[in-house]
C-alpha positions in Angstrom: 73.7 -46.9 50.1 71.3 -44.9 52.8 67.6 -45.0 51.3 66.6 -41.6 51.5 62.5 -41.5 53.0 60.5 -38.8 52.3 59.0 -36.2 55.1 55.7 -34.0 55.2 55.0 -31.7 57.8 51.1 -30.8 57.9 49.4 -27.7 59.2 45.8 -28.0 60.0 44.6 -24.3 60.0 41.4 -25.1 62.2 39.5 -22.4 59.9 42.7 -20.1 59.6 44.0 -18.6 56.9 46.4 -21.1 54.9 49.8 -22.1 55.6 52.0 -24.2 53.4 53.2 -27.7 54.4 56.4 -28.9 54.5 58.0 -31.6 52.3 61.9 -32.9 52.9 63.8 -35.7 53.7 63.7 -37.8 56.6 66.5 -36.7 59.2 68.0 -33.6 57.6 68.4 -30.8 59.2 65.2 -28.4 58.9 66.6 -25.1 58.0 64.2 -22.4 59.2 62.6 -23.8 62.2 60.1 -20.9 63.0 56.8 -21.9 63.2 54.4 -20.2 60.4 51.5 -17.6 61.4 48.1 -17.7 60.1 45.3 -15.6 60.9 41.2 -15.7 61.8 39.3 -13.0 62.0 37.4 -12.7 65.6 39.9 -15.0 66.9 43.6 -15.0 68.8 46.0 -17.7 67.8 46.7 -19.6 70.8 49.9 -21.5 69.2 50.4 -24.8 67.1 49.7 -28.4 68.9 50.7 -31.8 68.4 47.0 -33.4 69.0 43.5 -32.4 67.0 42.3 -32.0 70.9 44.9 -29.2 71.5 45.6 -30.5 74.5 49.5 -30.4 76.3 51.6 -27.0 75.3 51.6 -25.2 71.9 55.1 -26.3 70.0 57.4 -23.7 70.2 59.9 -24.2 67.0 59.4 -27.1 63.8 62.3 -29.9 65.3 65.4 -29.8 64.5 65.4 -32.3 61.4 62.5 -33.2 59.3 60.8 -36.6 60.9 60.1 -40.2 59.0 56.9 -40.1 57.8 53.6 -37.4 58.3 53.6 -34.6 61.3 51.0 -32.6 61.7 50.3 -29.6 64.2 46.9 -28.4 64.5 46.2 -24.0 65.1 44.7 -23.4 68.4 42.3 -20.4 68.5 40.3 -18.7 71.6 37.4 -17.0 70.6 38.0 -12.7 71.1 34.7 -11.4 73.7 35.2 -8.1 71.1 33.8 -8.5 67.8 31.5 -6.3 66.0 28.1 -6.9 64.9 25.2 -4.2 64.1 21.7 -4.2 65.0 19.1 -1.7 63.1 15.9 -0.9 63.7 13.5 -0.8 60.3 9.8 1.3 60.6 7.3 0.3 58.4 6.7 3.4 56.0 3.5 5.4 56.0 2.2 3.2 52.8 2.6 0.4 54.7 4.4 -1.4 52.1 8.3 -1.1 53.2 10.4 -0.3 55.7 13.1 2.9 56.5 15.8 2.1 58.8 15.3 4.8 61.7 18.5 3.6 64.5 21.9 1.5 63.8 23.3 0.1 67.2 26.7 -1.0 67.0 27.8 -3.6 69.2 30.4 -6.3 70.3 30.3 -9.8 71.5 32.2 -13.1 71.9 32.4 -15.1 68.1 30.5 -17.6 67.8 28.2 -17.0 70.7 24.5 -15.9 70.1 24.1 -12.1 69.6 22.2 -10.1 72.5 20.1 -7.0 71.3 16.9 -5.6 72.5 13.7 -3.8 71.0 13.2 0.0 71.0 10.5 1.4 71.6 8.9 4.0 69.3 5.7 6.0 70.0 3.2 4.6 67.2 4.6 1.6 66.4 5.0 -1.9 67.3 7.5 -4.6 67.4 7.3 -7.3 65.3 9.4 -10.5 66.7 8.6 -12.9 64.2 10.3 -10.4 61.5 13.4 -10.1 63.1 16.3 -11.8 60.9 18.7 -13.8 60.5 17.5 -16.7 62.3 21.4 -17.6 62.9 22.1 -14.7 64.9 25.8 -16.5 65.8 28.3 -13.5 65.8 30.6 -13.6 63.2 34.7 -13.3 63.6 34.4 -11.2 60.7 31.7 -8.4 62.3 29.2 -9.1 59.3 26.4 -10.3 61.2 24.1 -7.5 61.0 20.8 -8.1 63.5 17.7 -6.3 61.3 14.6 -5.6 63.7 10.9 -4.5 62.0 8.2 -2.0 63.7 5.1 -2.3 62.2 3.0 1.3 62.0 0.0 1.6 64.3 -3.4 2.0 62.8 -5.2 2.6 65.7 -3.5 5.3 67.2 -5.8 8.0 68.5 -6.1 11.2 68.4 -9.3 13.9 69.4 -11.3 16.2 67.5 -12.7 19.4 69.9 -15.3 21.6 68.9 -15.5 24.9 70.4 -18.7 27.1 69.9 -18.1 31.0 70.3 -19.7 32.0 73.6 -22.5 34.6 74.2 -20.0 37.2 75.0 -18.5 37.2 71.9 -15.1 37.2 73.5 -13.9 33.5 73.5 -15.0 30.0 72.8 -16.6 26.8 74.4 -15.8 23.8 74.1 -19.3 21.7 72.8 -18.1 18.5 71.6 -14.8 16.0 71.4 -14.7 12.8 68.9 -12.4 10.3 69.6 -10.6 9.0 66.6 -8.1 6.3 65.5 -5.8 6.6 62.4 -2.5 5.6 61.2 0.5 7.0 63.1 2.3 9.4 61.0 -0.3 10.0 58.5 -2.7 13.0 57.9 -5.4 13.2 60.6 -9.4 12.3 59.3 -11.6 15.1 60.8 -15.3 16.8 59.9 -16.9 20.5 61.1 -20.1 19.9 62.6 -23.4 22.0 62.1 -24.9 23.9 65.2 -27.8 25.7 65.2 -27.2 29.1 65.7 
C-alpha cells in the first residue's frame, strides 16, 4: 500500500498579476505542463526561475510529474525604458489665489527610475521649485505619475507711462515725461494724466 504525498507548485508573481498554484500528488504525471503567464504593467516578463535571485535560465515547461513536497518559481521582469508619465505646467491666476494649468508635456522613461523634466519659461512669471510635486517622482509601470510644476505671477513686472505734449506747430506731439512702473503681470496697468501748464 503506496502512501500517496501531497504536491504544491508555487508561483511568486514578483508584483505580477496573480497566478494560481498548483496542488497534486507526488509523482503523477502533470497533465498541462505549460507554464502560466502573468502580467505588469511597465514591465516585460523575462520567464519563470527556480531561485528568488533569478539567477541560471528561465524554466521552460512545469516537469513532467508533480514533485514531493513545495516548488516554487519566482516571475522575472526587466523594467520597459518606455513608460508614460505627464508633466504640466500650472500659472498662478491673476487673483493670486490658484493656479490654471497652461502646458501638458507628455513623456516616457524607464519604471522605476526617477522622472526627468525641466521648467518653462513664461514671460511674467517665475518658477517655483519648492512647489513642484510629488516628492516621489519614481515613474510608474502604470503611466500615472503625473509631474505638476507651479509659476508664481510677477508683481513687479514693469511697464512705462509716456507723456506727450502737443508741439507748437500744432501738427504732432512731444514726448515730456516717462514714469516707470511695476504691476502684476497680466493684470490692468495703474497709470495717472499729469497737469502742464499751458
Amino acid at each position: 500500500n503506496t502512501v500517496k504525498v501531497e504536491a504544491y507548485i508555487v508561483f511568486e508573481e514578483n508584483g505580477g498579476t496573480a497566478v494560481e498554484d498548483i496542488t497534486g500528488i507526488a509523482g503523477e504525471k502533470i497533465t498541462n505542463r505549460n507554464m502560466p503567464t502573468t502580467t505588469r504593467p511597465g514591465y516585460d516578463f523575462k520567464g519563470w526561475y527556480t531561485n528568488s535571485e533569478l539567477t541560471g535560465e528561465a524554466v521552460p515547461n512545469l516537469p513532467e510529474t508533480y514533485p514531493a513536497g513545495t516548488t516554487t518559481y519566482y516571475a522575472k521582469w526587466e523594467a520597459r525604458n518606455d513608460t508614460r508619465y505627464k508633466v504640466e505646467h500650472y500659472q498662478q491666476n491673476l487673483s493670486l489665489d490658484g493656479y490654471t494649468l497652461v502646458d501638458t508635456d507628455n513623456l516616457t522613461g524607464t519604471t522605476g527610475a526617477e522622472a526627468t523634466y525641466a521648467a518653462k519659461t513664461y514671460a511674467g512669471f517665475t518658477y517655483k521649485a519648492e512647489l513642484t510635486t510629488p516628492e516621489d517622482k519614481t515613474i510608474l509601470g502604470d503611466g500615472s505619475l503625473v509631474i505638476k510644476l507651479y509659476y508664481t505671477r510677477n508683481t513687479n513686472t514693469q511697464y512705462k507711462v509716456e507723456h506727450y505734449k502737443q508741439n507748437l506747430s500744432l501738427n504732432g506731439y512731444d514726448l515730456a515725461d516717462t514714469d516707470n512702473l511695476t504691476g502684476t503681470t497680466g493684470a490692468e496697468a495703474t497709470y495717472a494724466a499729469k497737469t502742464y501748464a499751458g
